[in-house]
C-alpha positions in Angstrom: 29.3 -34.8 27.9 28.2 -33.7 24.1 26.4 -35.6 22.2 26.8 -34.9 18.6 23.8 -35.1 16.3 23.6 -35.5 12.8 22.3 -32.8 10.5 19.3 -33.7 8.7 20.0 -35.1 5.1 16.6 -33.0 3.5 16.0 -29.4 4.2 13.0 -28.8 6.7 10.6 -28.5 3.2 11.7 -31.3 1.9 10.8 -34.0 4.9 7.5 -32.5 4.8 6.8 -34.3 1.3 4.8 -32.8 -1.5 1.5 -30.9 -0.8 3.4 -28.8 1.6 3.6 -26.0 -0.9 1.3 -23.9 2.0 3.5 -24.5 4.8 6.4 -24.1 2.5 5.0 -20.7 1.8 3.8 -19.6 5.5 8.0 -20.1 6.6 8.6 -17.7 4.1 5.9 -14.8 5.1 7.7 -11.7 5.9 5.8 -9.5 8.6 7.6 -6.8 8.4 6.3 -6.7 4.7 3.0 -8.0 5.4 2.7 -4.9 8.2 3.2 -2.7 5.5 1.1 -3.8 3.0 -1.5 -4.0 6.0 -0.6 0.0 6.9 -0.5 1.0 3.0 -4.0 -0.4 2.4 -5.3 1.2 5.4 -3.7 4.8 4.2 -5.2 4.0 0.8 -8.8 3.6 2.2 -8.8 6.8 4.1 -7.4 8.5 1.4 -9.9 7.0 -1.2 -12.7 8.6 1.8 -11.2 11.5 1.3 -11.3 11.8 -2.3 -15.2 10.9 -2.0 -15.7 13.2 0.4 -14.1 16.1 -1.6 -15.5 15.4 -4.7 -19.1 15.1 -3.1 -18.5 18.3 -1.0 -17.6 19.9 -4.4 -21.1 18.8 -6.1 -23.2 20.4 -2.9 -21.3 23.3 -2.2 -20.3 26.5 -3.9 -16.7 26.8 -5.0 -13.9 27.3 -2.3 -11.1 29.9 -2.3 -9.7 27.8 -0.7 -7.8 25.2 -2.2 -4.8 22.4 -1.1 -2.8 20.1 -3.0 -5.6 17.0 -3.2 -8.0 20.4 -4.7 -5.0 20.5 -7.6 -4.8 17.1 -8.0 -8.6 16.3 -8.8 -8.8 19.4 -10.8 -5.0 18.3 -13.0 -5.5 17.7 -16.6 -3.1 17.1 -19.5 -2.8 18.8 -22.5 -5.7 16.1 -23.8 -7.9 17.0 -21.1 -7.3 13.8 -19.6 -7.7 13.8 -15.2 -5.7 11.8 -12.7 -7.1 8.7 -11.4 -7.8 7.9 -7.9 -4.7 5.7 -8.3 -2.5 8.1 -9.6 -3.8 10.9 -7.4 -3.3 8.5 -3.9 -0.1 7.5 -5.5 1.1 11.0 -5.7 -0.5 12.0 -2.2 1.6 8.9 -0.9 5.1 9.9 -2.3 4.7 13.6 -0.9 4.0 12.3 2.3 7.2 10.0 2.4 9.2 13.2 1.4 7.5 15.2 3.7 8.7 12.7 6.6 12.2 12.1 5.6 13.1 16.0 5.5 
């Protein structure tokens, strides 16, 4: 035998009554985002130690021949002199590697 039950009248939000703006928004967390926000912070922290570490290596130590892409980055200017940030560097460090993994 079914039993038929009646839909609510209020959305699940909406029978929790006001203040439930916190609830309201933990329903709507998407993890999928929220694991890569997590995973893009994390790259942008070792990436940041890397930067450090290169710079500082570059005040204590003689020049390098050799020299890769995060060498050209810190040493970039524009025609005003002007250098990348550590934003703009990580941000370009970050869109090479997304090429480099969808070739």
């Amino acid at each position: 035998m079914l039993v038929k039950v009646p839909a609510p009248s209020k959305a699940p939000r909406q029978l929790l009554g006001k203040g439930s703006e916190t609830i309201s928004i933990l329903m709507d967390l998407d993890t999928e985002k929220i694991g890569a926000s997590q995973a893009r912070k994390k790259l942008v922290d070792a990436l940041l130690d890397i930067l450090s570490a290169r710079r500082a290596e570059r005040v204590t130590a003689a020049p390098q021949a050799k020299q890769d892409m995060t060498d050209a980055l810190i040493d970039a200017e524009d025609e005003k002199g002007q250098k990348l940030n550590d934003e703009e560097i990580i941000n370009i460090l970050i869109m090479y590697l997304m090429l480099a993994m969808n070739l």
